[in-house]
Biopython code that builds the backbone (N, CA, C, O; Angstrom):
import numpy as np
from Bio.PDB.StructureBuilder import StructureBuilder

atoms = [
    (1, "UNK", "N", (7.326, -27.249, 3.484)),
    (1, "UNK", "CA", (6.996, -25.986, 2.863)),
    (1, "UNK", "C", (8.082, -24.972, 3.170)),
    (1, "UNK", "O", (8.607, -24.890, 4.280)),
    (2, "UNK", "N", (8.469, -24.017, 1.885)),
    (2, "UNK", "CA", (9.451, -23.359, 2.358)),
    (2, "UNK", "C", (8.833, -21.928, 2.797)),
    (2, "UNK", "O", (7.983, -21.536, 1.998)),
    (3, "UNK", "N", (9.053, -21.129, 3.806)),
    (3, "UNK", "CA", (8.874, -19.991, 4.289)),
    (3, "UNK", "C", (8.952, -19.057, 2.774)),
    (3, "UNK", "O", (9.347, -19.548, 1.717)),
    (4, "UNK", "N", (8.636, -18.084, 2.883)),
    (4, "UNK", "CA", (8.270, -17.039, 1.426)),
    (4, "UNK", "C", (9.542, -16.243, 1.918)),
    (4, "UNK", "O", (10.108, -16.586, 2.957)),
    (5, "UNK", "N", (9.964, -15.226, 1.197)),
    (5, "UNK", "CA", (11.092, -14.144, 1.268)),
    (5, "UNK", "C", (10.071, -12.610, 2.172)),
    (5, "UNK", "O", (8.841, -12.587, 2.176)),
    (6, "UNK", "N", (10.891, -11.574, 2.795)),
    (6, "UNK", "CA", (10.253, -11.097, 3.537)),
    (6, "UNK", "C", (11.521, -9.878, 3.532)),
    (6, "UNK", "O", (12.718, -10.145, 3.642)),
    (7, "UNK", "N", (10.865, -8.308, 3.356)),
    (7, "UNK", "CA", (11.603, -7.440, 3.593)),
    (7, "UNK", "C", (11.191, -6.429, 4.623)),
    (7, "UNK", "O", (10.390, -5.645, 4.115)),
    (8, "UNK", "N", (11.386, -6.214, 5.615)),
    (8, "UNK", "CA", (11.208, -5.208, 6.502)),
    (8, "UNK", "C", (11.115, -3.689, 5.430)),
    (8, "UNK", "O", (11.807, -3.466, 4.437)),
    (9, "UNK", "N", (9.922, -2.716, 6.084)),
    (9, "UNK", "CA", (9.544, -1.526, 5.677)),
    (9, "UNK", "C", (11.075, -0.995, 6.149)),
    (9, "UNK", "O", (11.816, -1.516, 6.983)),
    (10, "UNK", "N", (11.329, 0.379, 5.229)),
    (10, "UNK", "CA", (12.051, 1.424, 5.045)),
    (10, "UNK", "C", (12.213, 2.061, 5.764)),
    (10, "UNK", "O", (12.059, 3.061, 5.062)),
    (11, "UNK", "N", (12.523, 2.629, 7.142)),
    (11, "UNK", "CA", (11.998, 3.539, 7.679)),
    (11, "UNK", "C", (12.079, 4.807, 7.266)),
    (11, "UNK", "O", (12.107, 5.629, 8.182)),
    (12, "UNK", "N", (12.133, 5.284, 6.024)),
    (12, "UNK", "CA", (12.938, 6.455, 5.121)),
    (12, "UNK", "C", (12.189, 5.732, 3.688)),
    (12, "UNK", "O", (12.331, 4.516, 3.816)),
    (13, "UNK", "N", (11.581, 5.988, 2.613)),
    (13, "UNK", "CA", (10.964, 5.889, 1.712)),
    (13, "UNK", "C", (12.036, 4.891, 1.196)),
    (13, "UNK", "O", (11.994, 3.666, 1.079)),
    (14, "UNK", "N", (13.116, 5.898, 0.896)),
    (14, "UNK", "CA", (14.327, 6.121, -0.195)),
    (14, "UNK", "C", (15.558, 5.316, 0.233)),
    (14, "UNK", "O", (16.512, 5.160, -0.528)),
    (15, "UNK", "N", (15.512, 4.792, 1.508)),
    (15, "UNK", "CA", (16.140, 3.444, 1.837)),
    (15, "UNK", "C", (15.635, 1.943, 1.442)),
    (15, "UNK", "O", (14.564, 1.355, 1.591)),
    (16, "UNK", "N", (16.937, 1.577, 0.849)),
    (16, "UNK", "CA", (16.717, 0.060, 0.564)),
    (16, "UNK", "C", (16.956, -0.998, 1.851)),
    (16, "UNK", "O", (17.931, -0.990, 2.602)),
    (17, "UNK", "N", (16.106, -1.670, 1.891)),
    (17, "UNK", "CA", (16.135, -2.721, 2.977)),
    (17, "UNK", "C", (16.478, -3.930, 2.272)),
    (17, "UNK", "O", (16.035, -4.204, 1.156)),
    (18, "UNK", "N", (17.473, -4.833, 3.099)),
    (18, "UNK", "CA", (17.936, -6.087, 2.447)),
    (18, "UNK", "C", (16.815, -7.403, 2.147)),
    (18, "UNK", "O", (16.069, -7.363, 3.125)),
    (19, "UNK", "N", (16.543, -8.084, 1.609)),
    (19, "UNK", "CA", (15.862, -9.587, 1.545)),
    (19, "UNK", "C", (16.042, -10.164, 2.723)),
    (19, "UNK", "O", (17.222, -10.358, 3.014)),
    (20, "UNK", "N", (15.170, -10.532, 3.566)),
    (20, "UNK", "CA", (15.391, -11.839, 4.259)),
    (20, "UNK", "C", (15.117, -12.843, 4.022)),
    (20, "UNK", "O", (14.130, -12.824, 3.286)),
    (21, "UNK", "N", (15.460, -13.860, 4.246)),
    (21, "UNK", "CA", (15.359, -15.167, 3.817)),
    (21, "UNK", "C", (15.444, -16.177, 5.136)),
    (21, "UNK", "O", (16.342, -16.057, 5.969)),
    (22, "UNK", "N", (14.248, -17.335, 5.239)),
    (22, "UNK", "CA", (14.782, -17.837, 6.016)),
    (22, "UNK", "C", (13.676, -17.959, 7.029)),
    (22, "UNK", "O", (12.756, -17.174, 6.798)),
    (23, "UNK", "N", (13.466, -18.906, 8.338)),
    (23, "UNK", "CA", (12.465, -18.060, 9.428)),
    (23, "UNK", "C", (13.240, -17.799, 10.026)),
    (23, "UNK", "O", (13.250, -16.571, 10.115)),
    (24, "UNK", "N", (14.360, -18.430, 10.821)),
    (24, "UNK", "CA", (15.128, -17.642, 11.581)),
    (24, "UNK", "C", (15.613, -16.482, 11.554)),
    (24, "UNK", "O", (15.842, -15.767, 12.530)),
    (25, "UNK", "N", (15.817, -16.207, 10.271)),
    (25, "UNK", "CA", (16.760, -14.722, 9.682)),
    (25, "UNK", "C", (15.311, -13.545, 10.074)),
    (25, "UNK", "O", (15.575, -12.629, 10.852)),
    (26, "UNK", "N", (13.966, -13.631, 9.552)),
    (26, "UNK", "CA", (13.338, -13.280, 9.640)),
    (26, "UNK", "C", (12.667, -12.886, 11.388)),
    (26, "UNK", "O", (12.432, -11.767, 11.843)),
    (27, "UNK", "N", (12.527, -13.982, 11.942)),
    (27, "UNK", "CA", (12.332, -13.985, 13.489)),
    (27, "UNK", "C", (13.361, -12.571, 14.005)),
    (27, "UNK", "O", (12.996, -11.424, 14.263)),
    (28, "UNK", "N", (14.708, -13.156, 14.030)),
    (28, "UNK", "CA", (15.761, -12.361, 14.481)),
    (28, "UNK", "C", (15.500, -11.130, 13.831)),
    (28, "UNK", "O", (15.536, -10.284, 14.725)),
    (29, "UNK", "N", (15.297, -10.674, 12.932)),
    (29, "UNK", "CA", (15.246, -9.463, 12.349)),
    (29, "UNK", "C", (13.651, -8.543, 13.106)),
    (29, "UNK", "O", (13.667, -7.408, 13.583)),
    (30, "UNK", "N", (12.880, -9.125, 13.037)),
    (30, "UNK", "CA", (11.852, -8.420, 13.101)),
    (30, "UNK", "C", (11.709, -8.346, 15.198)),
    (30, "UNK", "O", (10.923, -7.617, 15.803)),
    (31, "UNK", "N", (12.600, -9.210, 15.770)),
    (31, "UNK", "CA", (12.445, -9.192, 17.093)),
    (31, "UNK", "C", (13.299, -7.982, 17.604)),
    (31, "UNK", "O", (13.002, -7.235, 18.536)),
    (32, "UNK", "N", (14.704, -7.922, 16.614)),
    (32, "UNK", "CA", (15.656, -6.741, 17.144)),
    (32, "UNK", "C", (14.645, -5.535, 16.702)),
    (32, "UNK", "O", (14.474, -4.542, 17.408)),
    (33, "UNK", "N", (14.221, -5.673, 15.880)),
    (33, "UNK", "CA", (13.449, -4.287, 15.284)),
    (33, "UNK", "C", (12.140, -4.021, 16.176)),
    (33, "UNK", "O", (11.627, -2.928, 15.938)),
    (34, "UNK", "N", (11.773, -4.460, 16.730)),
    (34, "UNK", "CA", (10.626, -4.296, 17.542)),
    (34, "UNK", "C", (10.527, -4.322, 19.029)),
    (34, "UNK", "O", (9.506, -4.178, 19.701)),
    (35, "UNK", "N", (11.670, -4.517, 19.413)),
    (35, "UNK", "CA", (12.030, -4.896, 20.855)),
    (35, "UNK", "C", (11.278, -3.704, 21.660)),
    (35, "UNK", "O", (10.407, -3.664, 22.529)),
    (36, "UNK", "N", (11.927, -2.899, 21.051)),
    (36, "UNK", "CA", (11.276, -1.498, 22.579)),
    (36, "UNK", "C", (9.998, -0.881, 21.825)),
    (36, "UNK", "O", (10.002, 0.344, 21.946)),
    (37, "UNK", "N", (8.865, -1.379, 21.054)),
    (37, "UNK", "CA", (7.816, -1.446, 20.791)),
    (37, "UNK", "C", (6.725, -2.599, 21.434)),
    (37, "UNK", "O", (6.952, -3.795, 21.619)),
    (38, "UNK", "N", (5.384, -1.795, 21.730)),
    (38, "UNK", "CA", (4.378, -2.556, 22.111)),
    (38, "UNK", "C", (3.505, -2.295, 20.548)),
    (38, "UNK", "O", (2.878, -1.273, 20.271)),
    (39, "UNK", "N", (3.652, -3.384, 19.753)),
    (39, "UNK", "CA", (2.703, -3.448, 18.950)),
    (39, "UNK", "C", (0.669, -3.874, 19.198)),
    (39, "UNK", "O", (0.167, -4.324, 20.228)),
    (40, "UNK", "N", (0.132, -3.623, 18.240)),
    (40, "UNK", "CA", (-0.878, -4.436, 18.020)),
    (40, "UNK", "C", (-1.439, -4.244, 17.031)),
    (40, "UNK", "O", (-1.440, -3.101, 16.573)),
    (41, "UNK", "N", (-2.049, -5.201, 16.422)),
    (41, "UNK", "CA", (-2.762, -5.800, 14.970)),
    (41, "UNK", "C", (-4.362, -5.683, 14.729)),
    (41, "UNK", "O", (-5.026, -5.299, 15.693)),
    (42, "UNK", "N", (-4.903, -5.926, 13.749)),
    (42, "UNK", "CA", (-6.046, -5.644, 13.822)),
    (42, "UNK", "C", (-6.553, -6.154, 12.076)),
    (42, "UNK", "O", (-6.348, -5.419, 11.109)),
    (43, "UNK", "N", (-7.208, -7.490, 11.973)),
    (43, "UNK", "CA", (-7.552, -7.880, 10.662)),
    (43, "UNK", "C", (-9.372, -7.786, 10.414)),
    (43, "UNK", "O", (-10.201, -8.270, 11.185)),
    (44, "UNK", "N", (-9.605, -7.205, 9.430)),
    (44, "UNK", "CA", (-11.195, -7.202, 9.464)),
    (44, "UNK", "C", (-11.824, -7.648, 7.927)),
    (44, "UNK", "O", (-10.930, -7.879, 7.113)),
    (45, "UNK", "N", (-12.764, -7.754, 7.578)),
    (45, "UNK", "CA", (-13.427, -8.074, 6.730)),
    (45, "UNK", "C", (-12.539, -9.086, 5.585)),
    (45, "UNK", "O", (-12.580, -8.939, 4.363)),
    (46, "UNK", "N", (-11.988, -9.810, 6.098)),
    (46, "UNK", "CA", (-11.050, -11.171, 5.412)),
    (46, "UNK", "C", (-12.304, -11.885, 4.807)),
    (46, "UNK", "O", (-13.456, -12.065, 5.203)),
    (47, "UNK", "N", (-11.364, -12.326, 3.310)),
    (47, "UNK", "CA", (-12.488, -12.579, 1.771)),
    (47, "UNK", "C", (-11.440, -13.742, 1.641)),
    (47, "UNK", "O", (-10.341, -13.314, 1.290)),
    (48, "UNK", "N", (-11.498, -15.235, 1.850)),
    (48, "UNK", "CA", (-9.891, -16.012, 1.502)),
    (48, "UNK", "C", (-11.305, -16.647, -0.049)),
    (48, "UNK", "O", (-12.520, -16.531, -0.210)),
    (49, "UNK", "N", (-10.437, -17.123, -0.631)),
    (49, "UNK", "CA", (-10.747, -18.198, -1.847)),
    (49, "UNK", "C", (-9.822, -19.055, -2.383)),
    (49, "UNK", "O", (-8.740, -18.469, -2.411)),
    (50, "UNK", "N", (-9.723, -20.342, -2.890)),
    (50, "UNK", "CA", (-8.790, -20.941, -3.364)),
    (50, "UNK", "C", (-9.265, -21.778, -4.728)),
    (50, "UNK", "O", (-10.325, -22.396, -4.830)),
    (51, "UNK", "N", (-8.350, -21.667, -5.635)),
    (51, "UNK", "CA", (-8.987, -22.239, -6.805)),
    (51, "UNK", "C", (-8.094, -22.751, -7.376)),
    (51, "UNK", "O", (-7.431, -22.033, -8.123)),
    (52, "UNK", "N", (-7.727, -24.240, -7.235)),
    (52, "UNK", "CA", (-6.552, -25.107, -7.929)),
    (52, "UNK", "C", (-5.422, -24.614, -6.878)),
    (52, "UNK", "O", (-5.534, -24.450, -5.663)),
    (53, "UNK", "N", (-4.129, -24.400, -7.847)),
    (53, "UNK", "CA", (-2.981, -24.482, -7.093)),
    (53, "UNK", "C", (-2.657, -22.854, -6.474)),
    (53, "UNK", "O", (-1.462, -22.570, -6.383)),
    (54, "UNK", "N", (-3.609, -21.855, -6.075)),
    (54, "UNK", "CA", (-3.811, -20.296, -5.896)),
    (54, "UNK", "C", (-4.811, -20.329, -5.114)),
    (54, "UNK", "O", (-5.902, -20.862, -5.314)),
    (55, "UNK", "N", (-4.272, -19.474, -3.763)),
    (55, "UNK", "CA", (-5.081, -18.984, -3.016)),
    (55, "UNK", "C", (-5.192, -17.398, -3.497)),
    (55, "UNK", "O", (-4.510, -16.906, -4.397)),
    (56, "UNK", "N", (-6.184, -16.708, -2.718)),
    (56, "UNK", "CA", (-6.622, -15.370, -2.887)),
    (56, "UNK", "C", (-7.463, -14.729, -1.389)),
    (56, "UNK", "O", (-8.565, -14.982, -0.901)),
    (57, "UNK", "N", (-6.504, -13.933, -1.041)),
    (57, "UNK", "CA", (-6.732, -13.317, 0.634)),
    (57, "UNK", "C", (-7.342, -11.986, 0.483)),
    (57, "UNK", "O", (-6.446, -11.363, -0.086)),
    (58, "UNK", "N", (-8.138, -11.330, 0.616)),
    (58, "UNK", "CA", (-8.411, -9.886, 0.703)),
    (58, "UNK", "C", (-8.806, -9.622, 2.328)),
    (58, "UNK", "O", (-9.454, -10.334, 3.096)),
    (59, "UNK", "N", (-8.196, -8.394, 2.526)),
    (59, "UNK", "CA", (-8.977, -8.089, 4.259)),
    (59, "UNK", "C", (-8.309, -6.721, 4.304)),
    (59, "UNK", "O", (-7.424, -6.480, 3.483)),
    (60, "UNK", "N", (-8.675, -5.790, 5.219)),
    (60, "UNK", "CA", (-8.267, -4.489, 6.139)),
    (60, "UNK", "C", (-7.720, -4.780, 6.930)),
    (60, "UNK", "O", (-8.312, -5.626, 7.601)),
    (61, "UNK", "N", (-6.481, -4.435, 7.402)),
    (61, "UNK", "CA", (-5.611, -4.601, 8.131)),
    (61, "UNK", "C", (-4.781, -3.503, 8.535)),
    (61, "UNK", "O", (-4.195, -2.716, 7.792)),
    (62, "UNK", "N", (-4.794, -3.539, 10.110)),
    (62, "UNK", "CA", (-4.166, -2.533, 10.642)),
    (62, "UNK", "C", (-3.346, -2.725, 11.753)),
    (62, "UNK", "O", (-3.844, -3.230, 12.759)),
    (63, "UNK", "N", (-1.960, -2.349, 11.735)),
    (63, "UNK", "CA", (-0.802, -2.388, 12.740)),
    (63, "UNK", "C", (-0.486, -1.074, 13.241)),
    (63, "UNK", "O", (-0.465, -0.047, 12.563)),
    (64, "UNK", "N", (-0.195, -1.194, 14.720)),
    (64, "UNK", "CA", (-0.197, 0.572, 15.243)),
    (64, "UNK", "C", (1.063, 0.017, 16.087)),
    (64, "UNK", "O", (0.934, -1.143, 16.475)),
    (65, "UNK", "N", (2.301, 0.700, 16.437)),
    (65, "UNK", "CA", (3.626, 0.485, 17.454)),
    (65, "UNK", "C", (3.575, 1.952, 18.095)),
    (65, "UNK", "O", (3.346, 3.123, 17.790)),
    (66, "UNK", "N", (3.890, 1.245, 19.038)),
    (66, "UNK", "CA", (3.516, 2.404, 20.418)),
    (66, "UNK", "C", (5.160, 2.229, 20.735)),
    (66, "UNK", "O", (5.736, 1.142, 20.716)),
    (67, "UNK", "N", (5.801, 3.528, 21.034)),
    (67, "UNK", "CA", (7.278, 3.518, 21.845)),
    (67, "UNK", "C", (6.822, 2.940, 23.495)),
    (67, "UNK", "O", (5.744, 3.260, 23.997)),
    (68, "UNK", "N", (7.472, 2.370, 23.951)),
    (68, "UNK", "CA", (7.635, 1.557, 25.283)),
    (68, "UNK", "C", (8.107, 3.094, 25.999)),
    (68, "UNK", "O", (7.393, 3.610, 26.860)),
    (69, "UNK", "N", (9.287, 3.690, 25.566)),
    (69, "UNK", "CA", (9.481, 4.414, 26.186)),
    (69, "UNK", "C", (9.054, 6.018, 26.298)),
    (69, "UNK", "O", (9.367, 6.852, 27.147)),
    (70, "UNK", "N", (8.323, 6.114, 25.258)),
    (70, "UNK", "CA", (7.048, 7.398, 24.740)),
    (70, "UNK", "C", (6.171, 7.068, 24.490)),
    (70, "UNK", "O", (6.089, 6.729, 23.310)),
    (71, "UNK", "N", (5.045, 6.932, 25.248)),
    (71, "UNK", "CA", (3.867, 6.162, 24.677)),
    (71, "UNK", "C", (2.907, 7.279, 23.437)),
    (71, "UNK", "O", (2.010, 6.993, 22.643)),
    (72, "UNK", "N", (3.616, 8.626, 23.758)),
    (72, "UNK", "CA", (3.153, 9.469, 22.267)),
    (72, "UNK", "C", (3.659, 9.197, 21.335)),
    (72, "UNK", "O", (2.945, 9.203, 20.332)),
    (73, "UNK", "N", (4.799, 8.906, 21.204)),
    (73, "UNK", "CA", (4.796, 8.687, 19.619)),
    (73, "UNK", "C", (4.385, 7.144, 19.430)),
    (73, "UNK", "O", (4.708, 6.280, 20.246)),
    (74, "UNK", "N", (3.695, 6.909, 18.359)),
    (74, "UNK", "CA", (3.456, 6.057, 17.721)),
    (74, "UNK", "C", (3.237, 5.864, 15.873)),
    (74, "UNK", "O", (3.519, 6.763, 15.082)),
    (75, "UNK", "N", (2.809, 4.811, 15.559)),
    (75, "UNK", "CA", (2.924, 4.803, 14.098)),
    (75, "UNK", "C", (1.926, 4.036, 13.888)),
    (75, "UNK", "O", (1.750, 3.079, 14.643)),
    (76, "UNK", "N", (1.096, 4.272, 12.871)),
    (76, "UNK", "CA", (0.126, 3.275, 12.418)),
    (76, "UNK", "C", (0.290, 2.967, 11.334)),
    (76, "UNK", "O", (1.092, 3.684, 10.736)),
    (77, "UNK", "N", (-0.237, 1.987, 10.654)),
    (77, "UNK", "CA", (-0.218, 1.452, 9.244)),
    (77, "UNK", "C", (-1.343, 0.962, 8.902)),
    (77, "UNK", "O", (-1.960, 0.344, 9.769)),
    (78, "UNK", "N", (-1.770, 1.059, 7.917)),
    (78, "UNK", "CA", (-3.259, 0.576, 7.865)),
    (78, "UNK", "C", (-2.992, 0.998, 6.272)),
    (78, "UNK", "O", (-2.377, 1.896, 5.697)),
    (79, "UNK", "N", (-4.146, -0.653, 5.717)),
    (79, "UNK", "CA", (-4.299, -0.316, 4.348)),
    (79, "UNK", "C", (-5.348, -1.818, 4.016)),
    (79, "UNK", "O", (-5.563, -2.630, 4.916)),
    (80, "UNK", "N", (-6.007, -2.019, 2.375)),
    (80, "UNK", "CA", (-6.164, -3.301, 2.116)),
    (80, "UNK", "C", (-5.191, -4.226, 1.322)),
    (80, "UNK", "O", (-4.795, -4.039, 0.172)),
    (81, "UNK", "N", (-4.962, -4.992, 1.941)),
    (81, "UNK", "CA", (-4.079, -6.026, 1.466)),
    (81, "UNK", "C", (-4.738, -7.137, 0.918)),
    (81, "UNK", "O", (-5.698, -7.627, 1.512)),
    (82, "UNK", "N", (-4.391, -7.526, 0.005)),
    (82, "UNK", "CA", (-4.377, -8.650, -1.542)),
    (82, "UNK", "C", (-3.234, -9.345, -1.280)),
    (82, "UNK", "O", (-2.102, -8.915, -1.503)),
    (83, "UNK", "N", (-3.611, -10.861, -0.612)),
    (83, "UNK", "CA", (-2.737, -11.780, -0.955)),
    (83, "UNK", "C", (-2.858, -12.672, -1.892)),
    (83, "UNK", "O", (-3.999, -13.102, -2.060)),
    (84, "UNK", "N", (-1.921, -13.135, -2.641)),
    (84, "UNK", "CA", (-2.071, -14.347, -3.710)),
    (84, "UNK", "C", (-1.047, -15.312, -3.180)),
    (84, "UNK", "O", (0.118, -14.931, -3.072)),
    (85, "UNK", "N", (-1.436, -16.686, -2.797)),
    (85, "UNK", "CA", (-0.602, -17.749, -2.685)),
    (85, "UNK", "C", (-0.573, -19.114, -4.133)),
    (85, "UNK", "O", (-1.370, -19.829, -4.740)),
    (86, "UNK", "N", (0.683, -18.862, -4.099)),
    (86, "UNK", "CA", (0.602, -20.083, -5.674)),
    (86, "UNK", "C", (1.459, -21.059, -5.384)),
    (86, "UNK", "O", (2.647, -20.739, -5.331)),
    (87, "UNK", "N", (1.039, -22.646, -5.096)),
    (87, "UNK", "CA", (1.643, -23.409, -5.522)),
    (87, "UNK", "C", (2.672, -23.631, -6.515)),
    (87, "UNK", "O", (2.413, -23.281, -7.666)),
    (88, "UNK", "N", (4.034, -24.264, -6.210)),
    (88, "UNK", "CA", (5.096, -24.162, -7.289)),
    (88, "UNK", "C", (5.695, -25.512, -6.605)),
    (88, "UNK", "O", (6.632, -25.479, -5.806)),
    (89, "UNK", "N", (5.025, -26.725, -7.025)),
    (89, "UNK", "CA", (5.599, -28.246, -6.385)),
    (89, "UNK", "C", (5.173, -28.096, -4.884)),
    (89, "UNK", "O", (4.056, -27.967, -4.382)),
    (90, "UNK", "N", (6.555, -28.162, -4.272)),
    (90, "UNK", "CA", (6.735, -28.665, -2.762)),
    (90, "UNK", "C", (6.914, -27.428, -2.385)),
    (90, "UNK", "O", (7.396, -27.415, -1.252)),
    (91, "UNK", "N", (6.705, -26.111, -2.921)),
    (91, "UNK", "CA", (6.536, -24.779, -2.224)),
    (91, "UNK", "C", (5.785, -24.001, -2.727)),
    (91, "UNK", "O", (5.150, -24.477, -3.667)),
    (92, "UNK", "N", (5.498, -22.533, -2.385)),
    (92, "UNK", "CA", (4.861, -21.664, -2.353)),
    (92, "UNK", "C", (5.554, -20.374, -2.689)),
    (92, "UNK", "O", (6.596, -20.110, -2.090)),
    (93, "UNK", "N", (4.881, -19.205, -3.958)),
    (93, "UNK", "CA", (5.215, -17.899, -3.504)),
    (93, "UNK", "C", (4.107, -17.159, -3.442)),
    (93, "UNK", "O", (3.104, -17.207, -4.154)),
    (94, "UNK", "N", (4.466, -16.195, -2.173)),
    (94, "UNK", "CA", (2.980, -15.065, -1.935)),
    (94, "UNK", "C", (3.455, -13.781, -2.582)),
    (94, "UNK", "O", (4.574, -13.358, -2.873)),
    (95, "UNK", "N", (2.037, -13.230, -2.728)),
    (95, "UNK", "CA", (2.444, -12.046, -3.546)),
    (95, "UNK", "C", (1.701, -11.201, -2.600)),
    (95, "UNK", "O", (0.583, -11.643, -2.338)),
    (96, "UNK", "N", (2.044, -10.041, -1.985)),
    (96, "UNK", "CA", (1.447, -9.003, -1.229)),
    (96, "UNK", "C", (1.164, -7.859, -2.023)),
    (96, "UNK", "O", (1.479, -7.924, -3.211)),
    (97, "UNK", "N", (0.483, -6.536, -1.476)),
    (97, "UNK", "CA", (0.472, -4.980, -1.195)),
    (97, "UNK", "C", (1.485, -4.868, -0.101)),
    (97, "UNK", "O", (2.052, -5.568, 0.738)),
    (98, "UNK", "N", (1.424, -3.581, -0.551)),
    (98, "UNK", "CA", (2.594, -2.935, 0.527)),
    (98, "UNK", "C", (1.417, -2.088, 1.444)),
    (98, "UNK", "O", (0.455, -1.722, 0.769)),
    (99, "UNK", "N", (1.376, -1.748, 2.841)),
    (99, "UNK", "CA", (0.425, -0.993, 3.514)),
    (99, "UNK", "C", (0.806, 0.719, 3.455)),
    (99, "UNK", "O", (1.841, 1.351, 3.244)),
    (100, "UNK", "N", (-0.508, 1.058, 3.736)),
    (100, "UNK", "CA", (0.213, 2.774, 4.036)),
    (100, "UNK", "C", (0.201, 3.249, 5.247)),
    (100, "UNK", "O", (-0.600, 3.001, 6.148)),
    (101, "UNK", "N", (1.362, 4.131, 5.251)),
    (101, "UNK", "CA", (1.683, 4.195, 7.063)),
    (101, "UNK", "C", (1.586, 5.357, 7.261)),
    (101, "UNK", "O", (1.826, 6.217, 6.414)),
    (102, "UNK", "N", (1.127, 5.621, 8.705)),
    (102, "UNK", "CA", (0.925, 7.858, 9.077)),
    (102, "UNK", "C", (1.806, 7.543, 10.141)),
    (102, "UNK", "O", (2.239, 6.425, 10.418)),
    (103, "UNK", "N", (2.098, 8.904, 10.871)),
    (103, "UNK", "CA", (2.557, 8.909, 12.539)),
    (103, "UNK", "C", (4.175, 8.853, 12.343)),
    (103, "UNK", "O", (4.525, 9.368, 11.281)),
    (104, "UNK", "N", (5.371, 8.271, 13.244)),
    (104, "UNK", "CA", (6.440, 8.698, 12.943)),
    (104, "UNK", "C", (7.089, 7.672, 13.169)),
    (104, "UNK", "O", (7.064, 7.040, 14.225)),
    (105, "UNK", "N", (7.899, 7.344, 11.935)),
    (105, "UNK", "CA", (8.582, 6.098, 11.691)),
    (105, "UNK", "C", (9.525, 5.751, 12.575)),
    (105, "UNK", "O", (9.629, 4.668, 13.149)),
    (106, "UNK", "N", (10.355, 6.893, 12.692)),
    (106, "UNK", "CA", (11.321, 6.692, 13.641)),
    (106, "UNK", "C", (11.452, 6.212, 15.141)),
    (106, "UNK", "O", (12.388, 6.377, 15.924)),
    (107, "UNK", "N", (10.337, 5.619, 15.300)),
    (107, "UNK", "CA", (10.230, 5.624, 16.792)),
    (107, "UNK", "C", (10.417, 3.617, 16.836)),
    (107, "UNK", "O", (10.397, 3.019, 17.911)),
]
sb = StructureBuilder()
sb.init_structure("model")
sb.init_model(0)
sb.init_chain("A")
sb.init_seg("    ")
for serial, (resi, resn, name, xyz) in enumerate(atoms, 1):
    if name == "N":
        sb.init_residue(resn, " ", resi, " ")
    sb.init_atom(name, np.array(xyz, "f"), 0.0, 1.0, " ", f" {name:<3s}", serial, name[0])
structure = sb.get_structure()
């Protein structure tokens, strides 16, 4: 199975962030980006269904990053997310929402 494509959030609306591709590319990317963050996650009321070669994910989901080195600033994200997974042969593409985020990106 091939890993799906994956773009890291903006930290700026109006900035373009590159494609990643890859798990490694992806791993490495999201580990430099998170290093001096204590994250945590939070999935609730998950709806999965699958019908033929399509899955269908619904749930609330919420990610909050705390600065390691300010534990005031932080950022949350929270929204409902709609996944669609579709068979295409010997791989897969997912289709997401994007989440909505409060608090301060920059950190």
């Amino acid at each position: 199975m091939q890993f799906p494509t994956f773009v890291l959030l903006p930290k700026k609306p109006a900035l373009n962030t590159p494609l990643l591709q890859g798990r490694e590319v992806i791993v490495a990317a999201l580990a430099g980006a998170l290093s001096h963050l204590d994250t945590t996650h939070s999935v609730n009321n998950a709806r999965a269904s699958v019908d033929g070669d399509k899955a269908h994910l619904d749930a609330l989901v919420e990610a909050q990053d705390v600065s390691r080195n300010d534990p005031s600033r932080t950022y949350l994200m929270k929204n409902r997310y709609e996944v669609e997974l579709v068979r295409q042969g010997e791989s897969c593409s997912l289709n997401a929402s994007r989440p909505t985020a409060f608090g301060v990106p920059e950190i």
